[in-house]
C-alpha positions as CSV (number, residue, x, y, z in Angstrom):
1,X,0.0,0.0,0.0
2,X,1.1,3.4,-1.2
3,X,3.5,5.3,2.1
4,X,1.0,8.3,1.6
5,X,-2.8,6.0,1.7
6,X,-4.2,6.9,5.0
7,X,-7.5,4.4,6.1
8,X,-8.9,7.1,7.6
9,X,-10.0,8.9,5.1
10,X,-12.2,5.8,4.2
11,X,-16.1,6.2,5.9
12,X,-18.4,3.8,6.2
13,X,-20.0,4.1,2.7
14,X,-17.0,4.0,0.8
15,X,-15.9,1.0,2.2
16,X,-19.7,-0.4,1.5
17,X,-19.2,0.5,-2.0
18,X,-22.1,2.4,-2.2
19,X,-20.2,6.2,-2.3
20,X,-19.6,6.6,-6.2
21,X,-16.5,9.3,-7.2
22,X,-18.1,12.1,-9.0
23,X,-15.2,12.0,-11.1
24,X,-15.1,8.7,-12.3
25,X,-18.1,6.9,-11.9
26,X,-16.3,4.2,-10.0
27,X,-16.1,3.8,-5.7
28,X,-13.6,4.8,-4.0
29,X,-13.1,0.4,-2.9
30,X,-13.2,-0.3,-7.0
31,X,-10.6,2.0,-7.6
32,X,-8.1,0.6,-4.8
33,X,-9.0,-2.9,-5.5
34,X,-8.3,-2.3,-9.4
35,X,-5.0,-0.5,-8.1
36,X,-4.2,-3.5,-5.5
37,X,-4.7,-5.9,-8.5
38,X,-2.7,-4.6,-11.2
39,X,0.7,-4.3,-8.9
40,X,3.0,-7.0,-10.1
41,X,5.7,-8.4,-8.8
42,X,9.0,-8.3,-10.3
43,X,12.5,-10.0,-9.3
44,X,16.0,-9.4,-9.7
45,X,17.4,-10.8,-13.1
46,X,13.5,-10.0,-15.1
47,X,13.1,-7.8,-17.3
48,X,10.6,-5.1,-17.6
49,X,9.0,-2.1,-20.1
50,X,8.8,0.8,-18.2
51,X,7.6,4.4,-18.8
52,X,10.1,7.3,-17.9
53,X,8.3,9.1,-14.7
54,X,11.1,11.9,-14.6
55,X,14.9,12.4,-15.5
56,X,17.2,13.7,-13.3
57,X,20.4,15.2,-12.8
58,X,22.1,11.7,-12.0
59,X,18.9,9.3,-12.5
60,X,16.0,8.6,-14.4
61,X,13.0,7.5,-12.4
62,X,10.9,4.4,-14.5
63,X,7.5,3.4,-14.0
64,X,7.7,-0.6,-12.8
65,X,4.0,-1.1,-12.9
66,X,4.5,-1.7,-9.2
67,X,4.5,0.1,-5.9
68,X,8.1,0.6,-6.2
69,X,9.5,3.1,-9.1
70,X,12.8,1.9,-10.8
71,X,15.9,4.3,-11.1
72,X,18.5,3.7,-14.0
73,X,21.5,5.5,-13.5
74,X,21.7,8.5,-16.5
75,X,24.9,8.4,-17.7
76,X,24.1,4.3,-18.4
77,X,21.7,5.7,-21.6
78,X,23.8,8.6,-23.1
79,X,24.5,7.7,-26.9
80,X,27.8,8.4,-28.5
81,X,27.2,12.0,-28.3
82,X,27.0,12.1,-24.6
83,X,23.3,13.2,-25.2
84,X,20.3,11.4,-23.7
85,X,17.6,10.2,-26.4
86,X,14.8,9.9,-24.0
87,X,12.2,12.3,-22.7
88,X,9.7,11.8,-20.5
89,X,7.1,9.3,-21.5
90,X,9.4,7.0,-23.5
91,X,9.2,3.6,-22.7
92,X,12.8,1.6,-21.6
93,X,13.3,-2.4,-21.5
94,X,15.4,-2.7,-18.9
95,X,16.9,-5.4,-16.4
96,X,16.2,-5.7,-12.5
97,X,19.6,-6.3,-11.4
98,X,18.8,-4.7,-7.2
99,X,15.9,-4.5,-5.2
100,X,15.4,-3.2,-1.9
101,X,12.5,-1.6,0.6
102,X,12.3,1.6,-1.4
103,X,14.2,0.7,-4.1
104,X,14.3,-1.1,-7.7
105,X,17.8,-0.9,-9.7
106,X,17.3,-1.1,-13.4
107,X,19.9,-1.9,-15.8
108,X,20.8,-2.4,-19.4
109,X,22.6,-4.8,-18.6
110,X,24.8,-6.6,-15.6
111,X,27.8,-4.7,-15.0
112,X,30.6,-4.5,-12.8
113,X,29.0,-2.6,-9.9
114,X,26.6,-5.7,-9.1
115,X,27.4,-8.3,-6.3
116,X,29.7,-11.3,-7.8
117,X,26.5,-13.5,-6.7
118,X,24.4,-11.8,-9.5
119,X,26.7,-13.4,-12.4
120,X,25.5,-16.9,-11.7
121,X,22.2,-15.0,-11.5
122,X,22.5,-13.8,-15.0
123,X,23.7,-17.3,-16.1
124,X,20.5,-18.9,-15.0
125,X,17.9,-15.8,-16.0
126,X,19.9,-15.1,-19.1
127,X,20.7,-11.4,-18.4
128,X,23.1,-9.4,-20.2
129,X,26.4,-8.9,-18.7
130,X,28.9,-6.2,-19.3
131,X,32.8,-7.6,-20.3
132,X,35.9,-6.0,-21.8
133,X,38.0,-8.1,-24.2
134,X,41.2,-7.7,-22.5
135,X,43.6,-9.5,-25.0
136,X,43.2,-12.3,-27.6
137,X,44.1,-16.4,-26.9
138,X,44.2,-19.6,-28.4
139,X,40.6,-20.1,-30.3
140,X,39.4,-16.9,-28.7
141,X,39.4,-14.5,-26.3
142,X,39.8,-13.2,-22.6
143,X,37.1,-10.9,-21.0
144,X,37.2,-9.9,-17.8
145,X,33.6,-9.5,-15.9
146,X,33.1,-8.0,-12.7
147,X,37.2,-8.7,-12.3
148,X,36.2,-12.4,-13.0
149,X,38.2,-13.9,-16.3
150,X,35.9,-15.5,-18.8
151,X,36.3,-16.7,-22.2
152,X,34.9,-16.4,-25.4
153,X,35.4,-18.3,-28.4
154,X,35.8,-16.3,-32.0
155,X,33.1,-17.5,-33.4
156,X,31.3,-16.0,-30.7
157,X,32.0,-12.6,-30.6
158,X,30.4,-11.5,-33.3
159,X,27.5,-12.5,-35.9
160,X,29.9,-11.7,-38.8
161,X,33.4,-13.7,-39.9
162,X,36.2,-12.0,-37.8
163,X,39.1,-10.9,-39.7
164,X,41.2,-9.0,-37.0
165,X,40.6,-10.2,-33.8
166,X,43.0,-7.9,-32.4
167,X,40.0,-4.7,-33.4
168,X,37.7,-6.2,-30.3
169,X,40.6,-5.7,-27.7
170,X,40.1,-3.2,-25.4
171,X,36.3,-2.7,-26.1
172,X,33.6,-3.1,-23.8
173,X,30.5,-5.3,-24.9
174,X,27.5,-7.0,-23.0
175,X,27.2,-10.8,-23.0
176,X,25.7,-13.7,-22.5
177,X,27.3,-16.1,-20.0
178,X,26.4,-19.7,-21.6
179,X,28.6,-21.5,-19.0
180,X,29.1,-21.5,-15.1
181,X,30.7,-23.4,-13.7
182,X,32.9,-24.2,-9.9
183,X,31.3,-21.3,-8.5
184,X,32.6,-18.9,-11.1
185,X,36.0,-20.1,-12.1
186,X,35.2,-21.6,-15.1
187,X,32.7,-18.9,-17.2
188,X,32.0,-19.1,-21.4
189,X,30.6,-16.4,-22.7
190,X,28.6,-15.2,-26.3
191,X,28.2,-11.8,-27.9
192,X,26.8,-13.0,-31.1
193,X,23.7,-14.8,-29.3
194,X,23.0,-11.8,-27.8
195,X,23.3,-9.7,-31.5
196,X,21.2,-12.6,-32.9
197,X,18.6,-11.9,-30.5
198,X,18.7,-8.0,-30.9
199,X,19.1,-8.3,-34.4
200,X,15.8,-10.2,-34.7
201,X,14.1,-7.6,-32.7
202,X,15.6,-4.8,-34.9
203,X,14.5,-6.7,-37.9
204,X,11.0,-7.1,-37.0
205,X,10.9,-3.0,-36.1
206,X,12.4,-2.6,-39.6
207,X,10.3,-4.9,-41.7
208,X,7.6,-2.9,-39.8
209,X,8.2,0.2,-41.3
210,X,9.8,0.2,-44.6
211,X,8.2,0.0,-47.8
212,X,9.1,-0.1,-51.5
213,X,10.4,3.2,-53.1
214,X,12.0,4.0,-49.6
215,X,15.5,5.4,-50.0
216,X,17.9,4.3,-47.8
217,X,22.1,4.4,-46.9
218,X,23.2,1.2,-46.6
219,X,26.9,-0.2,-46.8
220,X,28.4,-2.8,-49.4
221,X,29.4,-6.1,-47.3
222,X,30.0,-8.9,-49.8
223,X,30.8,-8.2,-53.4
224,X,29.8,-11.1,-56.0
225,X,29.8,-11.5,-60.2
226,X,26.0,-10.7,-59.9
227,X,25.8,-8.0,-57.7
228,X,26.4,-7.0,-54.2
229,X,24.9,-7.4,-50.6
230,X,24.4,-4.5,-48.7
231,X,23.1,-3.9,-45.4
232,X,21.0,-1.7,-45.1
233,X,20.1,-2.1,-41.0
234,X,21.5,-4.0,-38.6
235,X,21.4,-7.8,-39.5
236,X,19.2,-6.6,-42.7
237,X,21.0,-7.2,-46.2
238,X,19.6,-6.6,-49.4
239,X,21.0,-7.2,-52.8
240,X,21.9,-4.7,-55.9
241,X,21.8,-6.8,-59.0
242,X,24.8,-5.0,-61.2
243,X,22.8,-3.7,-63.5
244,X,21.0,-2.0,-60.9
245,X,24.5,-0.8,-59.6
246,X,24.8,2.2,-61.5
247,X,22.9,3.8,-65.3
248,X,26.9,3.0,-66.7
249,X,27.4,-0.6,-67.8
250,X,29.6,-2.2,-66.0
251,X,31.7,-5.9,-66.5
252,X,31.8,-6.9,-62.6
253,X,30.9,-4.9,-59.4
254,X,34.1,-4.2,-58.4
255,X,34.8,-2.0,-60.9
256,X,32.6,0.5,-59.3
257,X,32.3,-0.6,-55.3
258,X,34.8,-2.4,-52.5
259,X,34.0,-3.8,-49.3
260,X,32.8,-0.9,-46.8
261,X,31.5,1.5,-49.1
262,X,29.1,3.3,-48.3
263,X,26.1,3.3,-50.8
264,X,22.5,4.9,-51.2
265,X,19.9,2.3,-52.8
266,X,16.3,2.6,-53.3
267,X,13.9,-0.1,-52.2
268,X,12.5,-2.1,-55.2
269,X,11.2,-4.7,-53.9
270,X,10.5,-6.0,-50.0
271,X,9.2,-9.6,-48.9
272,X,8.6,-9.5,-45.3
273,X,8.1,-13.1,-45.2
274,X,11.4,-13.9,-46.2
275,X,13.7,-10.9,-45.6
276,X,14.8,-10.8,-49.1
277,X,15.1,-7.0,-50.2
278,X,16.2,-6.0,-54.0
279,X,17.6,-3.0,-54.1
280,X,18.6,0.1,-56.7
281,X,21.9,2.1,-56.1
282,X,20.8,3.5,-60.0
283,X,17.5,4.7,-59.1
284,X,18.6,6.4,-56.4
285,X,20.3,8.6,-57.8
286,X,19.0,11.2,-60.8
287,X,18.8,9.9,-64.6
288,X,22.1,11.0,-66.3
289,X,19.7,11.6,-69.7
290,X,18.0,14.8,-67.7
291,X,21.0,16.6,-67.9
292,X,22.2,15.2,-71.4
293,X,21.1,18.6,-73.3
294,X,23.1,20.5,-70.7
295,X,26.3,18.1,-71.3
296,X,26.1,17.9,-75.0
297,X,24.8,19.4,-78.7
298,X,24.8,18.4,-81.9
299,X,28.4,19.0,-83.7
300,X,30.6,18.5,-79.8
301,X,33.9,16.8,-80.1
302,X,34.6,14.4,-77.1
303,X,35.9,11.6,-75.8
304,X,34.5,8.1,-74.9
305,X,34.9,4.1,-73.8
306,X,33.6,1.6,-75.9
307,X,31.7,-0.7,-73.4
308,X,30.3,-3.1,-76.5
309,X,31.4,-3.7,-80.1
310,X,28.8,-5.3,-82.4
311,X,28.7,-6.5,-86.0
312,X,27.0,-2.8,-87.1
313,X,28.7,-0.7,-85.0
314,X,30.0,0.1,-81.3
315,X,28.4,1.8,-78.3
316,X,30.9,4.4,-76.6
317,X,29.9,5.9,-73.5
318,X,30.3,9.7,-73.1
319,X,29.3,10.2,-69.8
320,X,28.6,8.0,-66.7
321,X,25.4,6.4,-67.7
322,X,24.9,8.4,-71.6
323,X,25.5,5.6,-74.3
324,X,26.0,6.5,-78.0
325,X,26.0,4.5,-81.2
326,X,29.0,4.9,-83.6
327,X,27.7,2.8,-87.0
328,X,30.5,0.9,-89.0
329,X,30.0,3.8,-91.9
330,X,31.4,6.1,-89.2
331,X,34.4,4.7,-88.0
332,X,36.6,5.4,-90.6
333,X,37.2,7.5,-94.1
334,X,40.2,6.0,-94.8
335,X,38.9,2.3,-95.2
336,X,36.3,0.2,-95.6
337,X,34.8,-1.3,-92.4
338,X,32.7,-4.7,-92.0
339,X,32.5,-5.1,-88.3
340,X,33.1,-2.7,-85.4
341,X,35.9,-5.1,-83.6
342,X,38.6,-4.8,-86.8
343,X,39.0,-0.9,-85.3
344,X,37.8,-1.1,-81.8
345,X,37.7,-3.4,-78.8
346,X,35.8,-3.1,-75.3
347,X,37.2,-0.4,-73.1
348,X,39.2,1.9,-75.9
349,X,39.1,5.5,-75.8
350,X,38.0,7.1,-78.7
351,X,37.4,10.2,-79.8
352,X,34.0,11.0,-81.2
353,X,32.0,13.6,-82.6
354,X,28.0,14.2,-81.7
355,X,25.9,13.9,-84.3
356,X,22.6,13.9,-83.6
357,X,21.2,13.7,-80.1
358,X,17.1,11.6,-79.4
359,X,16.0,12.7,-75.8
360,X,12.4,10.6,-76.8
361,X,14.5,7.6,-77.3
362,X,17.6,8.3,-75.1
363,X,19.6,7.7,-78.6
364,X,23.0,8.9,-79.2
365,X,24.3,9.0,-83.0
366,X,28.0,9.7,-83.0
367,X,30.9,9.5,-85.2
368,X,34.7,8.9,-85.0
369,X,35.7,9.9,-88.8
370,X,33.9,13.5,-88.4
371,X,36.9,13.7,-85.8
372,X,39.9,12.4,-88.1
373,X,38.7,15.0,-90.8
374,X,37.2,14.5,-94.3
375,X,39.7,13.8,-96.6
376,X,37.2,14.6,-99.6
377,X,37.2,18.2,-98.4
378,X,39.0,20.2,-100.5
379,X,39.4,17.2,-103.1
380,X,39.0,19.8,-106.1
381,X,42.3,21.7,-104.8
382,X,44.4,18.8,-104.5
383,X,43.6,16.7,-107.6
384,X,42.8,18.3,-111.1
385,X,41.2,16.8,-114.2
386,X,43.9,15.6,-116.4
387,X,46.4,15.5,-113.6
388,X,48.8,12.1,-113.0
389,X,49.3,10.4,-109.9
390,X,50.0,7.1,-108.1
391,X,48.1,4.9,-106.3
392,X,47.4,1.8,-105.2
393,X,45.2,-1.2,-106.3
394,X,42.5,-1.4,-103.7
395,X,39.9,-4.1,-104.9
396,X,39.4,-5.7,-108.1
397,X,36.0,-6.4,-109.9
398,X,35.0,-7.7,-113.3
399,X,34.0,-4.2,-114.1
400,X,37.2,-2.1,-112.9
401,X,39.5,-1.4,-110.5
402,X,39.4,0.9,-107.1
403,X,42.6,2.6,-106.8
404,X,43.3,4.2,-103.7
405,X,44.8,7.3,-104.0
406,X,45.1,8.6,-100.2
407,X,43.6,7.4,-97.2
408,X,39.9,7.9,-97.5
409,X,40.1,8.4,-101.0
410,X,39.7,5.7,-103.7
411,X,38.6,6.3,-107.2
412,X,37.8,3.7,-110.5
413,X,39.8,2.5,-113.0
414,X,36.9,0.8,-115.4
415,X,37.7,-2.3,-117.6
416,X,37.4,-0.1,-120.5
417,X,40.0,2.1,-119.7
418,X,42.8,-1.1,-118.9
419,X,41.7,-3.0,-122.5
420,X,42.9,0.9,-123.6
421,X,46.3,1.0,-122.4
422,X,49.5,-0.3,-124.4
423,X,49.4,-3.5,-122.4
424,X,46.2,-4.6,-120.6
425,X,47.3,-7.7,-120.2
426,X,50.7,-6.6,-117.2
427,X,47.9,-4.3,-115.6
428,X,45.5,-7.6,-115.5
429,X,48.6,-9.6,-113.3
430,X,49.0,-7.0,-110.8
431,X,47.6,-7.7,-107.2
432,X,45.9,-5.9,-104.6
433,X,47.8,-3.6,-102.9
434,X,50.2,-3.1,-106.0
435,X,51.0,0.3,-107.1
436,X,50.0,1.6,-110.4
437,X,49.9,4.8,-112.3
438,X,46.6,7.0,-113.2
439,X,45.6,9.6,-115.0
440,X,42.1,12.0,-113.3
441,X,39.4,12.0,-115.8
442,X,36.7,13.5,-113.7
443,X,36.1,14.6,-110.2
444,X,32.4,14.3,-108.6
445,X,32.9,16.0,-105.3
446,X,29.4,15.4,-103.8
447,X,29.0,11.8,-105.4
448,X,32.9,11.3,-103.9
449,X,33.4,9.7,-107.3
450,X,36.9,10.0,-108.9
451,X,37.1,8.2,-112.7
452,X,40.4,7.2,-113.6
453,X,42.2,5.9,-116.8
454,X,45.8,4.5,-117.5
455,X,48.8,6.9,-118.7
456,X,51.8,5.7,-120.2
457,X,53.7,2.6,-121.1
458,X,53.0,-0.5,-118.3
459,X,56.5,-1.1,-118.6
460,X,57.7,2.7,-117.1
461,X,55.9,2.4,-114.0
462,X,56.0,-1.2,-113.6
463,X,59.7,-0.9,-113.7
464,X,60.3,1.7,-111.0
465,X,57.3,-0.2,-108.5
466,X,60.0,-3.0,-108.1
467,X,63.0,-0.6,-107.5
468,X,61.2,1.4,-105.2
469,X,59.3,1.2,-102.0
470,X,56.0,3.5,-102.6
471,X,55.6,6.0,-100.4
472,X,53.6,5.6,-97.1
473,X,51.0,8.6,-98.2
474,X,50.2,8.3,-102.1
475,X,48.4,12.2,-102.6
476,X,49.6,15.5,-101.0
477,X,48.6,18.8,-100.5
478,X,48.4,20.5,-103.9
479,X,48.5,17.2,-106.2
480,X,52.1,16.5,-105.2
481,X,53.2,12.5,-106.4
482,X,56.3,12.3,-103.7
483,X,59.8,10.8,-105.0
484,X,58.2,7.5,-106.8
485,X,55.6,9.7,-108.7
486,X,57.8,11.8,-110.1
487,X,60.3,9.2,-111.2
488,X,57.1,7.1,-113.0
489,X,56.3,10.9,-114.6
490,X,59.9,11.3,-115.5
491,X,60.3,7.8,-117.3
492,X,56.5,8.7,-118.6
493,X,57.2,11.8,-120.4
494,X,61.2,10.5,-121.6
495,X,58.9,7.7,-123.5
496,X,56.6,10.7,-125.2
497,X,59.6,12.2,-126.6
């Protein structure tokens, strides 16, 4: 009964029952016979839910649900901060580790200040006692609790795979004392049955709160080929499939995360049932294709890594996430392409020029031979109608021959003009690649169509092809033949005379 409940004040109705408070409807003999009934009784090692009553300068006061109120020293429930994250109302779950007359000692946990009696205490109620690792042993470690040694075995001292035992020395954990034994001198302990346990609690007020679309910060804890885990609450993992890693594509998810990172990933999917979470590091983050227009325009010169080749072309990323498509017919002016990987492999830089730019479609068209230069420009200033030069034999069909003049420049020899020459039939036996002597017939800039015809005796130039190596360049600026071009025009015009 309550120190300040005085019988006095009790008359003879009252204790009839027939007196009703105005207040509440109920007699003064219900109320105390409601109050007598929902007193519980509570014993050192249980552990209770308490309200916060009132916090004080050294204590906070809890609300046992019994006569007697429960103090928990302060400085026990400062976070890292030094800061106390309780008000007044909260509730605690706490640990009776002291009772007396006027008095019930709450805890976190066991610790050091309790009687050496209460450790066997814990053992047999399961409380949580306090321990610091004081040094590492054989299969283990040495924790001292309440100045009494204890071990613990590695595998129990944490929920994960311990790498460096030598991080857990010198810190102060709570436990789980799974063995005692002659009175005390023999004591095992566990930390990771005691995580287990809060983990699962954690777990349930997490499962009971999040929701797909939710953003969270997790961290990346095991890296595979198909993605990585990340926890994303204590005990929680989730997975990031690697093409939910990041909008870039990406060969394995160690190019882009390691071990520890820390990693913001949207919530795609949740099943409370089984724990399994997918995640989206992408997602969370903003789509690189807003910002394209403010990156790029039609006609930029940049640079980019080709992340696939394929039989038409090859895709170059530009920016993190911003693909672009450079087609075989603009890889090159200077030769004929039939699949992307004869110029280009996976992971080259290239340069690249922007041609045209589809937000609707998120399509990028680009080109690498806008960036080399068009040799065609200019064409008319360089070669002339009636003008000789030398070139080489570039393909052969029934109808002709492509000579290549320069790189990127290739014009035709037709059939007609070879039966024409002194002797059709040497011209016939020469090979691809072989040199050989023209004369410009016509130029179609637009159409990029040079016609070509034969000048001279086969013999002259067929003569000074064997003697000399032709040059590595076979047009110039301004028409030029090089050494080997002039020598053929020499022997050419020597015959004429």
């Amino acid at each position: 009964m309550p120190d300040d409940f005085n019988e006095s004040e009790i008359n003879d109705d009252e204790t009839a029952g027939g007196e009703k408070d105005a207040g509440s409807g109920e007699s003064f003999a219900d109320m105390f016979e409601s109050y007598m009934t929902e007193q519980k009784e509570v014993n050192v090692g249980d552990r209770i839910s308490g309200e916060i009553i009132a916090i004080g300068d050294k204590n906070i006061f809890i609300n046992t649900g019994t006569k007697t109120d429960g103090v928990v020293e302060k400085g026990e429930l400062l976070d890292k901060d030094n800061e106390l994250p309780y008000k007044k109302g909260d509730r605690l779950d706490l640990y009776v580790v002291a009772m007396s007359d006027g008095e019930i000692r709450l805890s976190k946990a066991i610790s050091g200040a309790g009687m050496d009696h209460l450790l066997h205490d814990a053992y047999k109620t399961r409380i949580p006692v306090e321990g610091k690792v004081m040094e590492t042993c054989k299969g283990g470690f040495r924790i001292s609790i309440m100045n009494k040694p204890a071990f613990c075995p590695i595998s129990q001292i944490d929920t994960q795979y311990v790498e460096v035992p030598d991080g857990y020395v010198g810190n102060t954990y709570e436990f789980l004392l799974t063995k005692f034994e002659d009175r005390g001198k023999n004591i095992i302990v566990s930390r990771r049955e005691l995580l287990k346990q809060q983990q699962e609690a954690a777990k349930k007020e997490f499962f009971a709160h999040v929701q797909a679309g939710d953003i969270i910060d997790a961290v990346v804890k095991t890296i595979m080929p198909y993605g990585a885990f990340v926890e994303i609450y204590p005990g929680v993992e989730g997975l990031i499939h690697i093409s939910e890693l990041s909008w870039s594509r990406i060969g394995h998810p160690n190019e882009l995360v390691k071990t520890g990172d820390p990693i913001k990933a949207k919530i795609l999917d949740i099943n409370k049932d089984t724990g399994k979470i997918s995640l989206s590091a992408r997602q969370a983050a903003a789509d690189p294709w807003l910002l394209v227009n403010q990156q790029f325009k039609n006609g930029d010169k940049t640079e980019g890594k080709v992340t696939r080749c394929m039989d038409f072309g090859a895709f170059v990323e530009i920016a993190p996430g911003i693909e672009g498509l450079v087609h075989i017919s603009e890889m090159s002016y200077q030769k004929r392409i039939s699949k992307a990987s004869d110029v280009v492999a996976p992971n080259d830089i290239i340069p690249v020029m922007i041609k045209e730019i589809d937000m609707i479609n998120k399509r990028i068209s680009l080109s690498m031979k806008a960036v080399e230069g068009d040799p065609w420009m200019n064409i008319e200033q360089k070669y002339a109608v009636g003008q000789q030069v030398f070139g080489r034999i570039e393909k052969k069909e029934s109808f002709g021959y492509f000579i290549q003049l320069e790189p990127g420049v290739t014009g035709m020899l037709p059939k007609s003009k070879i039966n024409a020459a002194h002797n059709p039939a040497d011209i016939e036996k020469l090979k691809i690649d072989d040199p050989i002597a023209v004369k410009i017939e016509e130029i179609k800039h637009r159409e990029r169509k040079i016609a070509l015809s034969v000048e001279g005796d086969t013999d002259d130039w067929k003569a000074f092809a064997k003697k000399e190596a032709p040059p590595a360049s076979f047009g110039t600026s301004g028409g030029a033949l090089g050494d080997l071009g002039q020598k053929l025009q020499s022997a050419m015009n020597s015959r004429k005379k």
